[in-house]
C-alpha positions as a printed NumPy array, in Angstrom:
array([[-24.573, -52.67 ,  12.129],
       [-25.619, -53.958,  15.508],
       [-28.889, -55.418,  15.543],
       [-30.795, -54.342,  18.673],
       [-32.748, -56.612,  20.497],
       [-34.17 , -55.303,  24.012],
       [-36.339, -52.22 ,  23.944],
       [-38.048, -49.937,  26.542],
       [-39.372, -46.695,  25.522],
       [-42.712, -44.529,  25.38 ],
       [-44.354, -44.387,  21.934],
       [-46.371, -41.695,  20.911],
       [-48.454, -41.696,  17.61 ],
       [-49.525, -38.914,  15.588],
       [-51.426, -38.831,  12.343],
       [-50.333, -36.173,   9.805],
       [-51.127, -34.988,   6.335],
       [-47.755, -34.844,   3.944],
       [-47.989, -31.105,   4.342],
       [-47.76 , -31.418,   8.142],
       [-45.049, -33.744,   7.62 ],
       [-42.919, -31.206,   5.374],
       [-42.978, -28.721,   8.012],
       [-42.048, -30.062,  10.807],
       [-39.328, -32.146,   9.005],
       [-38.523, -28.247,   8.153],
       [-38.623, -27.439,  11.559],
       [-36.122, -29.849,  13.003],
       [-33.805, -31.068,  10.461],
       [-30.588, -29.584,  11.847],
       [-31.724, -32.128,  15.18 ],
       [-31.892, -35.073,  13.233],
       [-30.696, -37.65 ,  10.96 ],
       [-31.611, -40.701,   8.881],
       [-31.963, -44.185,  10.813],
       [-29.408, -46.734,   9.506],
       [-32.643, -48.112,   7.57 ],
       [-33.556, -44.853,   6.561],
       [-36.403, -45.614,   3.594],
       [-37.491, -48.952,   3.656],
       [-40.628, -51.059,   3.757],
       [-41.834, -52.891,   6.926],
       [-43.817, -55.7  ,   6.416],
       [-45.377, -57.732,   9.507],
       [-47.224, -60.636,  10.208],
       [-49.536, -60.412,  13.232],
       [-49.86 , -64.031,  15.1  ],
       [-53.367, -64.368,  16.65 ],
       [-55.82 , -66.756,  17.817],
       [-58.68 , -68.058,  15.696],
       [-61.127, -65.571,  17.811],
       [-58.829, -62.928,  17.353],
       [-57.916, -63.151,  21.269],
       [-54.671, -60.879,  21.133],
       [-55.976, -57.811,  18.574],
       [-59.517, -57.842,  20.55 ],
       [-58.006, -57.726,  23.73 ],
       [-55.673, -54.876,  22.37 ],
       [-58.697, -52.755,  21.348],
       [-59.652, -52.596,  24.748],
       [-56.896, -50.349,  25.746],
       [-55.859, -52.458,  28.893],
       [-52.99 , -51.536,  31.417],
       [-51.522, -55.028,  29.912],
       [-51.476, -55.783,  26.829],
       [-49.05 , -57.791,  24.052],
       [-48.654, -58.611,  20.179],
       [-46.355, -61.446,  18.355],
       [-45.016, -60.941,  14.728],
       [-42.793, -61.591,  12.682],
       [-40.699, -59.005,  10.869],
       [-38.881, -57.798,   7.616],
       [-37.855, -54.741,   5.742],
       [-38.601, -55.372,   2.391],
       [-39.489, -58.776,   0.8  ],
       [-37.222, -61.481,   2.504],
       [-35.95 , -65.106,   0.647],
       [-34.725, -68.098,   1.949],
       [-31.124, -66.462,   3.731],
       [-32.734, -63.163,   4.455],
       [-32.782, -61.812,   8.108],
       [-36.339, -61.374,   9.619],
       [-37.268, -60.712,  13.341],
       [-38.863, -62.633,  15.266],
       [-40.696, -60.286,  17.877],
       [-42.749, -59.929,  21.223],
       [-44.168, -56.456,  22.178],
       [-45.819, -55.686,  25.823],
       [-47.656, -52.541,  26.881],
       [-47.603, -51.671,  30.304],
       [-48.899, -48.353,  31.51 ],
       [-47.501, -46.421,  28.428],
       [-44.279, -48.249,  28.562],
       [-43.816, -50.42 ,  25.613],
       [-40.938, -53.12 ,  26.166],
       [-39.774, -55.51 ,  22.787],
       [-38.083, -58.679,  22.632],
       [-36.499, -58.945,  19.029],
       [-34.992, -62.448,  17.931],
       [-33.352, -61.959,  14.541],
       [-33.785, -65.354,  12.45 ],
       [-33.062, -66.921,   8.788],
       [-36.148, -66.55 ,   7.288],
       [-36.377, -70.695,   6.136],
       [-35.789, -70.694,  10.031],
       [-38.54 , -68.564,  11.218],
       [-40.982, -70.506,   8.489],
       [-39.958, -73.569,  10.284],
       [-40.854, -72.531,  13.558],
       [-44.189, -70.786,  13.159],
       [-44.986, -74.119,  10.691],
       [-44.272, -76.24 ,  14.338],
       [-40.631, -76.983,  14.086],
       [-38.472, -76.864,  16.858],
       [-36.893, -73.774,  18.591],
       [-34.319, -72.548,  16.623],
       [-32.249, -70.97 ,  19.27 ],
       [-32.087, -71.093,  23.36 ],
       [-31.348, -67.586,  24.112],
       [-33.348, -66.059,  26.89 ],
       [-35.524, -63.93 ,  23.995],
       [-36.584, -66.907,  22.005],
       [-37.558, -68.687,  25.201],
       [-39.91 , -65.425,  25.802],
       [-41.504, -65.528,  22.614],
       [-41.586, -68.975,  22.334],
       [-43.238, -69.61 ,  25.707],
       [-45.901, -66.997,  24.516],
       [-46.424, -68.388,  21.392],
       [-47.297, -71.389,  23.119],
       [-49.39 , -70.151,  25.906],
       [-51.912, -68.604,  23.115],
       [-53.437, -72.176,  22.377],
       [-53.844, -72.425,  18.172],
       [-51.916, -69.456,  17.491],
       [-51.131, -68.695,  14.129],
       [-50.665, -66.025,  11.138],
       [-53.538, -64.137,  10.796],
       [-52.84 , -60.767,   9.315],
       [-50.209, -59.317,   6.721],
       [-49.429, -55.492,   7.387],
       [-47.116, -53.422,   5.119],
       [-46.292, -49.716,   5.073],
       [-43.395, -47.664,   3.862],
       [-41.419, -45.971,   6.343],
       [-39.086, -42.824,   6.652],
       [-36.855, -43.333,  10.03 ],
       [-34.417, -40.729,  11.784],
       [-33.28 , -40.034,  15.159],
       [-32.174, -37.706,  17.13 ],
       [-27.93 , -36.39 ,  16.488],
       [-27.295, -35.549,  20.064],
       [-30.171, -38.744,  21.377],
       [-29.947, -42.239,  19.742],
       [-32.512, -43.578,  21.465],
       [-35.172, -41.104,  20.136],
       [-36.582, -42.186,  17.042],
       [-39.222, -40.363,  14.745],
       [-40.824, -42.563,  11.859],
       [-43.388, -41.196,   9.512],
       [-45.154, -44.586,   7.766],
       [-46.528, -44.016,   4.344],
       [-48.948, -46.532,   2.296],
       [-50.62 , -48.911,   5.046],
       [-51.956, -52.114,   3.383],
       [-52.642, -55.508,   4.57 ],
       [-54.153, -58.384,   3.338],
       [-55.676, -61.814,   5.189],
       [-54.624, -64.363,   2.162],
       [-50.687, -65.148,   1.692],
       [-49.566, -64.715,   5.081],
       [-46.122, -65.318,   4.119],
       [-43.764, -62.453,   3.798],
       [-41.923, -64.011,   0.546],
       [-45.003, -63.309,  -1.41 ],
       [-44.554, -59.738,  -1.228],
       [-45.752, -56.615,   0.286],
       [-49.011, -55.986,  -1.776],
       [-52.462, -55.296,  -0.039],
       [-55.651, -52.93 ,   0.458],
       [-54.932, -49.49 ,   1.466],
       [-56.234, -48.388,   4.519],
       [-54.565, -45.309,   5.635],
       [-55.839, -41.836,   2.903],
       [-52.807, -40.999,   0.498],
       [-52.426, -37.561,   2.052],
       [-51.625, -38.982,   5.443],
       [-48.593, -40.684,   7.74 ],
       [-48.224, -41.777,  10.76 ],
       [-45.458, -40.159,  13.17 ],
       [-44.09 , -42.08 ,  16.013],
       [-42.147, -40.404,  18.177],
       [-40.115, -43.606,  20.236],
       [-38.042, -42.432,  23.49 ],
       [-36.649, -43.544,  26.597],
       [-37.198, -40.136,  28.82 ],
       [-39.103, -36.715,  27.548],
       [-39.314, -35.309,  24.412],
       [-36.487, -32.109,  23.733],
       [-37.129, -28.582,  23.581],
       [-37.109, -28.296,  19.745],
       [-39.298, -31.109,  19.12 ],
       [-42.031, -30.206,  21.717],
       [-41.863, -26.391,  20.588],
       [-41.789, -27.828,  16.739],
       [-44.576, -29.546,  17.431],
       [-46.881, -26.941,  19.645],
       [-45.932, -24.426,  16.529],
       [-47.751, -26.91 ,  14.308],
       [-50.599, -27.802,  16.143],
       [-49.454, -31.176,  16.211],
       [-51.319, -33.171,  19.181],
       [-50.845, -37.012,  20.038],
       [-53.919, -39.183,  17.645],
       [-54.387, -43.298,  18.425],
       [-53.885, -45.536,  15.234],
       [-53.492, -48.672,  15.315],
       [-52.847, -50.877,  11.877],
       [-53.412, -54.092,  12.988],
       [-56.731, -53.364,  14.711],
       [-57.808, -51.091,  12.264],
       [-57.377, -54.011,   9.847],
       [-59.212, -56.212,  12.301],
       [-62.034, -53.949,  12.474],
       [-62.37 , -53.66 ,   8.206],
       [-62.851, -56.976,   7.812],
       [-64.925, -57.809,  10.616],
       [-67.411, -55.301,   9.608],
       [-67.591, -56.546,   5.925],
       [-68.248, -59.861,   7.351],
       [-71.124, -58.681,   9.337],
       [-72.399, -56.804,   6.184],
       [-72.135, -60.108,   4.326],
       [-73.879, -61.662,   7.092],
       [-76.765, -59.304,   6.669],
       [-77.191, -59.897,   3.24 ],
       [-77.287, -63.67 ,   3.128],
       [-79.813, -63.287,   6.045],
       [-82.004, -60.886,   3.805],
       [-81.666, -62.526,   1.13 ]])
């Protein structure tokens, strides 16, 4: 399977219950088919500042705006592929720069070691890595997704993600994909990922549903969690 590395598309995010879900998977079945990675568990970590620069500035909802992380499906070891990744927003176009990576690699590098490759990506993301002064891992995000795309479309992509977790502690992607829930049971987020407008069947599918576009982001949600219990901690020591 080719691995792709270069992406430009519009993202749009929609948060469903599992009933939702069933329907319009009802809906447009004979338009779609599994992704080559079909069911499989994305785990992420999220490279940030001390301060918290990148998921801060993020919140903001800028015309500009960029994450780095680092990438699996599923649990990697020491020969396992990960991805190595740099994603920019600009005005509702989302453009990715993917470097695929051994994972003993990859540990290397965000540990300080040297570049492992001089392709025009990794000279991207390493030059960003760089520019954010102390940089490091500061979030572990999980989440089990369902991928297809479109039969007649490859570059439209639907993903429902299941499960969202995280965790701030082991921010190493070999020690699993465990964490604290913070997405309800009963719902998924849909992303719908394409490089022009949606089709016919999936804009009618989704008018016919009363499905509308929602904002949900896991990394800043996360961010937000466990800023606010240290604030409540705060308060109590200070009462106390």
């Amino acid at each position: 399977m080719k691995i792709q590395t270069v992406f430009e598309r519009t993202e749009k995010k929609y948060i469903l219950t599992l009933s939702q879900r069933r329907a319009l998977l009802a809906k447009i079945f004979e338009h779609i088919k599994p992704d080559e990675y079909g069911e499989s568990t994305v785990c992420s970590l999220y490279f940030d500042t001390d301060d918290y620069r990148l998921v801060r500035r993020s919140m903001e909802k800028p015309v500009y705006k960029e994450k780095l992380r680092l990438r699996s499906y599923s649990t990697p070891k020491a020969g396992s592929k990960v991805f190595l990744e740099l994603k920019k927003k600009y005005n509702g176009v989302v453009y990715k720069r993917r470097q695929t990576l051994e994972y003993t690699q990859a540990k290397e590098y965000i540990r300080g070691g040297k570049t492992p490759d001089n392709s025009q990506i990794m000279r991207e993301i390493d030059w960003s890595m760089r520019y954010y002064e102390g940089i490091k891992p500061k979030m572990f995000i999980a989440y089990d997704r369902t991928a297809f795309y479109s039969k007649t479309d490859h570059e439209l992509r639907i993903t429902f993600d299941r499960n969202v977790r995280f965790r701030t502690d082991n921010l190493d992607l070999g020690k699993g994909h465990y964490g604290e829930r913070i997405l309800d049971r009963e719902l998924c987020i849909m992303e719908i990922k394409a490089l022009s407008a949606m089709p016919l069947w999936l804009t009618e599918a989704l008018n016919e549903l009363k499905v509308f576009p929602g904002s949900f982001s896991k990394y800043g949600t996360a961010y937000q969690l466990t800023e606010q219990r240290k604030k409540s901690l705060q308060g109590g020591q200070y009462c106390a």
